[in-house]
C-alpha positions, 0 to 999 in steps of 0.5 A: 907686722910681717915678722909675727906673721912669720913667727904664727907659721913657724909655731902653726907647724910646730903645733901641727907636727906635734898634734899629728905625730906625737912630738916633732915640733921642734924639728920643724921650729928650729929650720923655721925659726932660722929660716923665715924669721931669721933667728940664729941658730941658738936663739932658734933652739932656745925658742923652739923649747920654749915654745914646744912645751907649751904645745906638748903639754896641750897634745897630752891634753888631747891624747888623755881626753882620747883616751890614747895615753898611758902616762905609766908607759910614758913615766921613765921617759918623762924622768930621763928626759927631764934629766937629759933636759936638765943636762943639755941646758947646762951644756948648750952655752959651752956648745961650739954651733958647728957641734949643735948644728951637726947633732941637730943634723944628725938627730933629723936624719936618724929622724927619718931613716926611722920613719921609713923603717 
């Protein structure tokens, strides 16, 4: 029982990040899910997808119903991520960890840095 309490937080905070910022659930999932509920880090980067899809397609949701999307702007994005998607399914089984981890890392620092920019 405890542990779905756990998994609540961790998708709670997904949620939250995505809501807030527009996406970046998953940078907070994936520490979580190794974290708190004791994922390894593969099973935390396959489950963090498989759970910020659903929270995405609600945030689009709300932000048309706002008024603050325009899905036009968005269409390239949505075809190149669907294609690098695609493409990085297909090569995460193949992956040696310390390379996932490293990007993973990487990815949350250029994150960051940006942010503040």
């Amino acid at each position: 029982m405890r542990s779905k309490w756990r998994y609540g937080l961790a998708g709670g905070l997904a949620g939250l990040a995505n809501g807030l910022f527009g996406g970046g659930g998953g940078s907070v999932l994936v520490p979580v899910l190794t974290g708190c509920c004791k994922l390894d880090q593969r099973r935390a980067f396959a489950t963090s997808v498989a759970v910020i899809l659903p929270l995405c397609a609600l945030s689009v949701v709300i932000y048309f119903l706002r008024g603050g999307l325009d899905f036009m702007a968005a269409l390239p994005y949505l075809i190149g991520g669907a294609l690098g998607g695609w493409a990085g399914g297909r090569w995460f089984k193949g992956m040696k960890m310390l390379w996932l981890k490293r990007a993973f890392g990487l990815l949350l620092i250029y994150g960051g840095v940006r942010s503040f920019l």
